[in-house]
C-alpha positions in Angstrom: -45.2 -168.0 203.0 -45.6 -171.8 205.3 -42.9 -172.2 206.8 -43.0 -175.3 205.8 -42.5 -174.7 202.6 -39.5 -172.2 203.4 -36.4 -173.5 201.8 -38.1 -176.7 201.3 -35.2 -178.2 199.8 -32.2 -176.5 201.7 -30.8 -179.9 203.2 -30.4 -181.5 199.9 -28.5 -178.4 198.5 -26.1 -178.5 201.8 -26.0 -182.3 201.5 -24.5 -181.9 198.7 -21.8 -179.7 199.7 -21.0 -181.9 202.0 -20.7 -184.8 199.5 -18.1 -182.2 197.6 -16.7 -181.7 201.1 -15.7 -185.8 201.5 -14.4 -186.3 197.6 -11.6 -183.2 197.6 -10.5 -184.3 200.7 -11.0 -188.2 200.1 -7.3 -188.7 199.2 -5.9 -186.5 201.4 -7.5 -186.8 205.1 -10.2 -189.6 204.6 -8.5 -192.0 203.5 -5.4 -191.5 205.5 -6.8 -190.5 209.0 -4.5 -192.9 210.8 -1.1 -190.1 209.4 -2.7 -187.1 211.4 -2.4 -185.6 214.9 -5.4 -184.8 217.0 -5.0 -181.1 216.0 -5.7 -182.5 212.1 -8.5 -184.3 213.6 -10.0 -181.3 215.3 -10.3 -178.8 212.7 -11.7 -182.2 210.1 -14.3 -183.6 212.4 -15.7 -180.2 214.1 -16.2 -178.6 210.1 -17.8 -181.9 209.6 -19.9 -181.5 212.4 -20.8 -178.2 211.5 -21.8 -179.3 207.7 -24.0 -182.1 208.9 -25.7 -179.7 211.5 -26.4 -177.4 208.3 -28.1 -180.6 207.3 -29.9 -181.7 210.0 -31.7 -178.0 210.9 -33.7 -177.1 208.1 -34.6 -180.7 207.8 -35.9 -180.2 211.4 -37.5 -177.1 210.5 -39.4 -178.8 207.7 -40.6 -181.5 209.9 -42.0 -179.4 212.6 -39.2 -180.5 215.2 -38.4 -176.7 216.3 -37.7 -177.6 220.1 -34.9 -180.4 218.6 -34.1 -177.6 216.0 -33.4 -174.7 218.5 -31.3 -177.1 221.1 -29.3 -177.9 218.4 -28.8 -174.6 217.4 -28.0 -173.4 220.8 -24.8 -176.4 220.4 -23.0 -174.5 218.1 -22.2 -172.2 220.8 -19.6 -175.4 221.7 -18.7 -176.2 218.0 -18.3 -172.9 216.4 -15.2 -172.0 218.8 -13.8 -175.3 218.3 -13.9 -174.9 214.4 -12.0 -170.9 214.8 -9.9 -172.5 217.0 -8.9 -176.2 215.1 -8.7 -173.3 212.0 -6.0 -171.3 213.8 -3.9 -174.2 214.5 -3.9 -175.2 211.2 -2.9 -171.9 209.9 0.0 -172.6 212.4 0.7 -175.8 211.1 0.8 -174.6 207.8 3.0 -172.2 207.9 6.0 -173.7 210.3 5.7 -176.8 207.8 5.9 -174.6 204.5 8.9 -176.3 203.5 6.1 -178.9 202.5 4.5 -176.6 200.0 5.3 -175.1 197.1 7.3 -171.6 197.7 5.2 -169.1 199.2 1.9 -171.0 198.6 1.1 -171.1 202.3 1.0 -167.0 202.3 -1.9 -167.5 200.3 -3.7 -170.1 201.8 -3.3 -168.5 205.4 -5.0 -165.1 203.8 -7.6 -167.6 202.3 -7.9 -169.3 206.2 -8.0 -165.7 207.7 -10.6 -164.4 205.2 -12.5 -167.5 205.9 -12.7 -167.7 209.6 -13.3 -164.3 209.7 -16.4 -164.3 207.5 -17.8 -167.7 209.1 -17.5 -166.2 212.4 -19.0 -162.8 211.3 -22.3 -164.7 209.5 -22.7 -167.2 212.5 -22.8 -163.9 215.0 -25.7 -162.5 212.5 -27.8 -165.6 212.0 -27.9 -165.6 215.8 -28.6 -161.8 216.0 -31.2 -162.4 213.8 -32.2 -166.3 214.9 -36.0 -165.2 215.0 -36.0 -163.1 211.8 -36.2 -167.0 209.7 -35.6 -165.3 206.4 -32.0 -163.6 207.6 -31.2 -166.0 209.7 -31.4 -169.2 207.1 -29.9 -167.4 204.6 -26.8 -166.3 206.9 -26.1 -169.8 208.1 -26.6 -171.2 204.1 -23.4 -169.0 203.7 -21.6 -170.3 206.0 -21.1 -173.5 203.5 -19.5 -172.0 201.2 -16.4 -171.8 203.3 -15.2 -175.6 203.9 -16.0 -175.4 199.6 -12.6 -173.4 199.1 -10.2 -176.3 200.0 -12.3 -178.8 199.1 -13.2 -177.7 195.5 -9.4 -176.5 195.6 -8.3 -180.3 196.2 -10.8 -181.6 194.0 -10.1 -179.7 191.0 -6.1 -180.5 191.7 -5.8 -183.8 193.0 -8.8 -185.8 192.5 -10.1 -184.7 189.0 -6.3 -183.2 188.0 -8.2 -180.6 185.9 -6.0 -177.6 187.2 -2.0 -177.2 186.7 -1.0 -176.1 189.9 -3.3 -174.8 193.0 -3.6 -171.5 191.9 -4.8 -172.7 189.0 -7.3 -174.8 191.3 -8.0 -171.9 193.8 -9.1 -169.5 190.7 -11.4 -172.6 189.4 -13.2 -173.1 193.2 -13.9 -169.4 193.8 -15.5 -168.7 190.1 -17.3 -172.2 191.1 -18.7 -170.9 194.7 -19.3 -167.1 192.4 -21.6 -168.9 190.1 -23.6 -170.3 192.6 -24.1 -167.3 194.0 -25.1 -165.7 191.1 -27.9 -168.7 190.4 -29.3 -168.1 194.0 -29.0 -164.8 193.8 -31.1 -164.9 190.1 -33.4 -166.9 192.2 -33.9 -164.9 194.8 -34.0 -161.9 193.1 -37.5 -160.8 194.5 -36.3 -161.3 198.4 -34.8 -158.2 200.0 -33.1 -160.5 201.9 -30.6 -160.8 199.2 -29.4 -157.5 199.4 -28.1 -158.1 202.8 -27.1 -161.8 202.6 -26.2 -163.3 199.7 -24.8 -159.9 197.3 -22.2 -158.4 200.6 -20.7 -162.3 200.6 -20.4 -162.7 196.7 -18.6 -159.3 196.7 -16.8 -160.5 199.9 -15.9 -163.8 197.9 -15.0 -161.7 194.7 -12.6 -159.6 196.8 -10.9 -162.2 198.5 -10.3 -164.3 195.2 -9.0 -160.6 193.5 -6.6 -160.1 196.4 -5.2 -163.6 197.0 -3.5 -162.7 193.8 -1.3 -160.4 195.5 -0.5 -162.1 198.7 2.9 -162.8 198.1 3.8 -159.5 196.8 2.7 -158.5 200.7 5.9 -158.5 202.4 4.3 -156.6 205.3 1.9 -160.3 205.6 4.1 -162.5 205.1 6.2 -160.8 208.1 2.9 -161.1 210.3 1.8 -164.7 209.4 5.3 -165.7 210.5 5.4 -163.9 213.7 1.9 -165.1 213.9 3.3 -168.7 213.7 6.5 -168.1 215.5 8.5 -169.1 211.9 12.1 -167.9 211.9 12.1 -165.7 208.5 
């Protein structure tokens, strides 16, 4: 296979997570980026960052531009720590302001957060393990969208299309949303043995998080260690 002709369309695809990325949180962040403190600002504009560098890359790649493509890749070694870190505080935030949220909702989300920054940092360690194996590596950093899609689908199903009751409601209707496209690339890719080591371990990874985020708050055991974790008084 050309590597031109590799993932050929890759950067429209992320674009357009990115587009779903701006609308869920157009009402609450873009719109309103004046109301937030630098730590808000952090964790918004370096996932940004890193969704527009999903972008930009395979776009490089197409064009030829590898020495502009692999000095950018060698820049997430800066961004990538930023985003765990600007994710961590906001799991802070979160939980010493759940008097904000609906009761015990912010259990939930900070397993979501944790299962999230855990995976993201877990496919961006193997797509640079694996930086000159192009069929891992791509499809390792293509996963890595599907993270910032949890929130933002969640918002967008809740408070910009009002389609879901309550954000459980919402939460269920993002994860079966990032499941199915899974499945499609998955179907697609059927052929690529790739798959089996890429795209199958996170849908089953996604599946198990969306099964167990069911039970958070029945977790008394994580609710202890989120608050410790956030210095909350119980």
């Amino acid at each position: 296979m050309a590597k031109t002709k590799y993932y050929k369309y890759a950067h429209f695809y992320l674009a357009l997570g990115l587009a779903v990325v701006l609308i869920g949180f157009s009402k609450t962040y873009f719109i309103r980026l004046g109301q937030f403190s630098f730590s808000h600002h952090l964790h918004g504009i370096s996932a940004t960052l890193w969704m527009i560098l999903l972008i930009i890359q395979p776009y490089l790649f197409q064009k030829g531009k590898l020495k502009t493509h692999r000095l950018l890749g060698w820049s997430s070694l800066v961004l990538v720590p930023l985003i765990i870190v600007g994710g961590i505080i906001m799991m802070i935030i979160m939980i010493q302001g759940q008097a904000n949220y609906p009761p015990n909702i912010v259990y939930t989300l900070a397993f979501i957060d944790v299962c999230t920054l855990i995976g993201f940092a877990v496919l961006y360690v193997l797509a640079l393990c694996y930086r000159k194996n192009i069929m891992l590596h791509s499809r390792f950093m293509v996963s890595t969208i599907f993270g910032p899609l949890v929130p933002a689908l969640t918002r967008l199903f809740l408070i910009v299309l009002g389609i879901a009751s309550d954000f459980t409601e919402a939460l269920t209707y993002s994860y079966l949303s990032i499941e199915l496209v899974l499945l499609v690339i998955i179907w697609k890719e059927r052929n690529a043995k790739e798959i089996k080591f890429t795209y199958v371990p996170f849908l089953i990874f996604v599946i198990a998080q969306q099964i167990l985020m069911y039970y958070v708050n029945d977790w008394n055991w994580w609710k202890t260690l989120m608050d410790s974790f956030a210095n909350y008084p119980s």
